[in-house]
N, C-alpha and C positions, 0 to 999 in steps of 0.2 A: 666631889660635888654629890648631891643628891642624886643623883640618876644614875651616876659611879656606883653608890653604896647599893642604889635599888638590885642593880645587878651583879654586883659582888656577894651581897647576901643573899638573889637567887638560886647562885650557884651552889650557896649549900644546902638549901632546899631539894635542888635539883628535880627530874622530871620535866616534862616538855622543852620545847624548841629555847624558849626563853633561858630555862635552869642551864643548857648545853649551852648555847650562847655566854651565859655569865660564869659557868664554868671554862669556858676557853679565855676569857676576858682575865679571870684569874690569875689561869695560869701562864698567862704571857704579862702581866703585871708583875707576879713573885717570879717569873723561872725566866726571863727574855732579856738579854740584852738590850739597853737603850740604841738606837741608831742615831749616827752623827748624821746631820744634816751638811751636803756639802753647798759652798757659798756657788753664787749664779756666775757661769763664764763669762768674760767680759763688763762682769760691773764696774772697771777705772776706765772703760771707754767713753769719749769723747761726746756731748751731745752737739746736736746742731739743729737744724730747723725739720728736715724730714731724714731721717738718720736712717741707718744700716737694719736688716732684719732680724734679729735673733732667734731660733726656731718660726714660732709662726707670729708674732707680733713687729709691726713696725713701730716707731714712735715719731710725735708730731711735736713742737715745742711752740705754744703759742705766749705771747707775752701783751698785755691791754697796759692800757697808759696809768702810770702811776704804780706799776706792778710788779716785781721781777718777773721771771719766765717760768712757766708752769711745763713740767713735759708728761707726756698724754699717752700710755703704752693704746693700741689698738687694732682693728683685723678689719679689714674693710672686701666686701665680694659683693655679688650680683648686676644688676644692672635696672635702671628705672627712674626712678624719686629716689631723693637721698633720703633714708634713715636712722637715726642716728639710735644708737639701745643705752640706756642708762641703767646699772644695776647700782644691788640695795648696800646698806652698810654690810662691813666683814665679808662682802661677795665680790665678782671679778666677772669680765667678760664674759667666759666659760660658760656661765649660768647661761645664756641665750643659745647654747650649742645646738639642742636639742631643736631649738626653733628656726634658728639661722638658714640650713638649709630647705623649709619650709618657703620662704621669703625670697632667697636669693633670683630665680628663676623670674620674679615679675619687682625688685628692687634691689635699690642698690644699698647695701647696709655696712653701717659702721658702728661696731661694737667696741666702746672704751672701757677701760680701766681708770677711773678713777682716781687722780693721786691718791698715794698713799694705802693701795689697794691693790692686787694683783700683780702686774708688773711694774706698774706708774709708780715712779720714785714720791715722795711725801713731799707737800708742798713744804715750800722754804718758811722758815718761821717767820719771816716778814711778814709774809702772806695770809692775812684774815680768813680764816675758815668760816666763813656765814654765805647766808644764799646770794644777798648781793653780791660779794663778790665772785662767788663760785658764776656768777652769769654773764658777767666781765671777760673772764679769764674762758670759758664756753666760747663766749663770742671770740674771743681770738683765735682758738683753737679751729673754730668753722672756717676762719678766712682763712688758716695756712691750710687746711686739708681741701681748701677751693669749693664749699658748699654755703650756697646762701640761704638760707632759712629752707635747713631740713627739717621732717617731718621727727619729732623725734617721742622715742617709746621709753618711759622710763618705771622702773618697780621699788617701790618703797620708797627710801630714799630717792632715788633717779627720780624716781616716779614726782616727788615732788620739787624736784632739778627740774623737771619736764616743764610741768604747770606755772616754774616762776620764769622760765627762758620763754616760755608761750606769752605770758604776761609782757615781758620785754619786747616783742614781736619779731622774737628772732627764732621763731617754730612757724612752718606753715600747717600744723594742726602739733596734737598734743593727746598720746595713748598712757594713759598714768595709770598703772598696775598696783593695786594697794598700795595709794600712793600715804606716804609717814607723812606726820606734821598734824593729824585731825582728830589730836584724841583729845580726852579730858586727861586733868592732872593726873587722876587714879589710873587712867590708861595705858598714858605713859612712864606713870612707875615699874607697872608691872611687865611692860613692854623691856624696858631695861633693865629689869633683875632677870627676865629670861634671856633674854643677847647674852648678857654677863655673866651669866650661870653659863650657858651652853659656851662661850668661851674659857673661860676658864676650867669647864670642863674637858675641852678639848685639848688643851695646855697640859694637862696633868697623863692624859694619853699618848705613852712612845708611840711610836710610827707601828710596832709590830701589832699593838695591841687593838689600833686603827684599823691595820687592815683584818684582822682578824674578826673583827665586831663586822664590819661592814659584809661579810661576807653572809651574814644570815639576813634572813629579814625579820624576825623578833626584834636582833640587838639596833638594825636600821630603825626600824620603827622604835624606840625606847633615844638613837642618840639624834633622830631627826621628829621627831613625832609634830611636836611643835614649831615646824617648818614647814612641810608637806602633808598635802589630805592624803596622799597612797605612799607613805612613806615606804612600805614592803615592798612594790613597784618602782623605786627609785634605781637606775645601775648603781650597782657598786664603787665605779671607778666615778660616775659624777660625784657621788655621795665622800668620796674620799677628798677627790678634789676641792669641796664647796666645804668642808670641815678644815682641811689644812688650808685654805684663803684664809679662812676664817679665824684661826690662830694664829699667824703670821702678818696680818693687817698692822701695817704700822698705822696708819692712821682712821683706828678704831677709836681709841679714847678722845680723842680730839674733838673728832665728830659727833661720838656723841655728847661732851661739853658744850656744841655748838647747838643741839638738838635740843635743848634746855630752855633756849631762846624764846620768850612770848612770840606770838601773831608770825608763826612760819611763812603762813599762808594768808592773805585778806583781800579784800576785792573782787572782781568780777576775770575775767577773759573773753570779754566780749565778741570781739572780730578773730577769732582762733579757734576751728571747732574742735572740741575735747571728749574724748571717750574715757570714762573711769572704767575698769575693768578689776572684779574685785574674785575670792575665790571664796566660795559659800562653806568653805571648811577652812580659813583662818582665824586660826590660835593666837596671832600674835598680834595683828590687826583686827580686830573682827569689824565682817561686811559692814556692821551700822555703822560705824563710820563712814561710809558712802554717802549715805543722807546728808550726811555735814558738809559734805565737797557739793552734794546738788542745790542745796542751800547757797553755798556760796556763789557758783556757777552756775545757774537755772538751767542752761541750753546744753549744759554737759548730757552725753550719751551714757547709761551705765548698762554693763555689759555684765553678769552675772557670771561667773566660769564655773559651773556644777563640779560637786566635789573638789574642788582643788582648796588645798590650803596655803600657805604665804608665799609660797613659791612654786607657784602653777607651769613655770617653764620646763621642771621636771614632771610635776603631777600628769599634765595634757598639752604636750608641745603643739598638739596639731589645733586644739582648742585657743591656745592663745596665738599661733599664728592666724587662724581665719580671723580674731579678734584684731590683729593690726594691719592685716590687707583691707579690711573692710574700713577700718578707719584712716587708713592711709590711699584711699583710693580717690584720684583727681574728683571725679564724677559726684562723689559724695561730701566734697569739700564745703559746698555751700552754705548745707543747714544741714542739723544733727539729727542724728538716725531715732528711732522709738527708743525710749530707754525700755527696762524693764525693770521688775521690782526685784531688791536685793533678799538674798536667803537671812 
């Protein structure tokens, strides 16, 4: 891929952080063995309705009428309001790590995986991949984990899983973090030759040469730049983690096939109050899009997250947790907070 070769031919250039970076990239590309990837313990075990733990993931298996059974890998802690986290395409629970213990102390949260995403097995191919149903199969998954209309926070993708469960009136509010679905045609082209780039480019990267990149912040900043405003401040080990979800998503292409769909989003959310929360350095969504969710939604709150770019839970964890206590706070449920103007 293009960001490959940028850094490939840095390395013969050489000189500064970047040259050393794409000279290590190099030479763990010609001179490294590939590593095998070994397969997950216990993947022929048995599902059922709240099943066994596997390190640190439980899973739920919920099934709506007309539907086979969907199962849900997920990590639930704190104590409060239930809220539930939705993250974005190619991403996985994990992304909210950084936030999670922020939260837990004044709520209860439940961070899913997403079929076909992280640990959650890919839905069955019966199973229609579009938002209506994705809110079906939500809804069931609420009643086996015993939560009636959580509060729920979702990013890009999630993010607009959020807005159409809020729509259903199955969210007691609704926190959408550059939420996908609000561009123009040209937007979303470009929106998915970068996903697809940046996959594919992480497919062509063994495991050694991963971790070796990830270890500077140059080569951070060149395989993330287009994700995070402070991609150089990104850990290493999130950054490693949130690249390999990302290669390994079985149900990447799918979703985005689904994403293709006219009128994602339409309508109003009336009796739901909604914070859009956007990050004034994403590349991938950029903030104007915002205007088009408050168009849609008048009474929506827009929440500005200074410097962060498409994935703020690494940029400013503590930034977007006061962004979901305040929006998830009983007292403020009534009517929606001042918005502010987007970057």
């Amino acid at each position: 891929m293009a960001w490959i070769s940028t850094l490939v031919s840095a390395a013969g250039r050489g000189g500064g952080r970047v040259g050393q970076a794409a000279a290590g990239l190099r030479g763990v590309l010609l001179g490294a063995p590939l590593l095998r990837r070994q397969s997950t313990a216990g993947s022929g075990s048995e599902w059922g309705h709240v099943l066994v733990e596997p390190r640190t993931a439980w899973f739920v298996q919920g099934q709506a009428a007309d539907l086979g059974p969907v199962t849900v890998a997920y990590e639930r802690q704190g104590a409060g309001e239930p809220v539930v986290l939705l993250h974005g395409l190619g991403s996985h629970r994990l992304t909210w790590s950084a936030v999670m213990p922020l939260l837990t102390e004044q709520r209860e949260i439940i961070a899913m995986d997403l079929p076909g995403f992280g640990e959650s097995p890919d839905l069955d191919p019966g199973i229609p991949r579009d938002l209506d149903t994705a809110v079906l199969w939500l809804a069931s998954v609420f009643a086996a984990l015993g939560v009636e209309r959580p509060h729920v926070v979702g990013h890009s993708l999630g993010g607009l899983i959020a807005l159409r469960l809020g729509q259903a009136g199955l969210a007691r509010s609704v926190t959408a973090i550059a939420p996908a679905g609000f561009w123009t045609g040209a937007e979303r082209r470009y929106t998915y030759a970068v996903v697809n780039a940046a996959r594919q480019g992480v497919r062509l990267l063994p495991d050694p040469a991963l971790l070796a990149l990830v270890r500077t912040a140059p080569a951070r900043a060149v395989l993330t730049g287009t994700l995070y405003g402070r991609p150089e401040l990104c850990p290493p080990h999130a950054v490693v983690a949130a690249l390999r979800t990302l290669r390994e998503s079985a149900g990447f292409k799918a979703t985005l096939r689904a994403g293709r769909a006219p009128g994602l989003f339409t309508g109003d959310i009336p009796d739901v109050p909604v914070t859009i929360a956007w990050g004034t350095r994403d590349r991938l969504l950029p903030p104007r899009q915002a205007a088009r969710v408050r168009k849609m939604i008048p009474n929506a709150r827009l929440v500005p997250l200074s410097g962060c770019g498409h994935v703020p839970m690494l940029d400013a964890p503590e930034l977007v947790a006061d962004a979901i206590l305040r929006a998830t706070e009983p007292a403020q449920q009534s009517q929606p907070g001042p918005s502010r103007a987007m970057l």
